[in-house]
N, C-alpha and C positions, 0 to 999 in steps of 0.2 A: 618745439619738441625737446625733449629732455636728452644731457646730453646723458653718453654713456660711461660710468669711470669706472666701476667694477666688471670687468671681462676675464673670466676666468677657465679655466680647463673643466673639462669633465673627471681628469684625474682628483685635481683640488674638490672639485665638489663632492666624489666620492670619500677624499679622508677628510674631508671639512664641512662636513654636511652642518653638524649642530651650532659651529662657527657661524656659518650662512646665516642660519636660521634666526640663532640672537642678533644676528647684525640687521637684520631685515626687520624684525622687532624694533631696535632700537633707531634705527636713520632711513628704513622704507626705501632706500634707495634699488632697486631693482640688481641682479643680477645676471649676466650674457653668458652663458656658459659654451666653450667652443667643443668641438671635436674636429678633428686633423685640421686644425687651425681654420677651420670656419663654424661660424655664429648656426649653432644647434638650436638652443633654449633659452629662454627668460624666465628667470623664477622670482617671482616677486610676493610682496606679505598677501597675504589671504584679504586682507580688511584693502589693497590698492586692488584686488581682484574685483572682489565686491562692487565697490566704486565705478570702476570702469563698465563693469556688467551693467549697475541701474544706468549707469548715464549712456549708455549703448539704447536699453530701453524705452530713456527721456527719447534720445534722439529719433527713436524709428518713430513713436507717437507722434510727434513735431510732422516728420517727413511725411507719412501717413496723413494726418490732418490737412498741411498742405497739399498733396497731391487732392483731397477731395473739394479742398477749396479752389484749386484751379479746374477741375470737372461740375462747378457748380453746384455743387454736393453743401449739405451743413443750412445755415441758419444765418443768417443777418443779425449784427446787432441787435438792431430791431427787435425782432422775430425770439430771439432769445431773451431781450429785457423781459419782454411780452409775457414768455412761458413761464417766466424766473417769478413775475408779479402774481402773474394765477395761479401758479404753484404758491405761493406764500400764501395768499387769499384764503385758498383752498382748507387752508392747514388751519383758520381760524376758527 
């Protein structure tokens, strides 16, 4: 896990906002902004948003497929080479 080194107020983030901003820009490093001394928000660049969103999506597919392959759901090897070759066949 990444550690945390920018922990900041929500006062700083209100007169520092466009500060934040270029910094996040430039080092990605995410942001913890507190309120009465406990952890509110994380604001991070839009492009680690991004990131974290598709690989959230990678991961549910994955979880997803696995769960149908432990219910015996999907296709063999096999069974796939199979449809992969008559598909190709097909297209000739």
């Amino acid at each position: 896990m990444q550690s945390v080194s920018n922990i900041k107020s929500i006062s700083y983030l209100k007169s520092h906002a466009a500060q934040i901003s270029e910094d996040l820009e430039l080092n990605g490093t995410p942001y913890v902004i507190t309120q009465n001394g406990e952890a509110s928000m994380v604001i991070e660049h839009v492009k680690q948003f991004q990131e974290k969103e598709r690989l959230i999506a990678v991961l549910k597919i994955i979880a997803l497929g696995a769960n149908d392959r432990q219910q015996g759901k999907g296709f063999s090897i096999e069974e796939s080479r199979s449809q992969l070759k008559a598909a190709r066949q097909s297209r000739k």
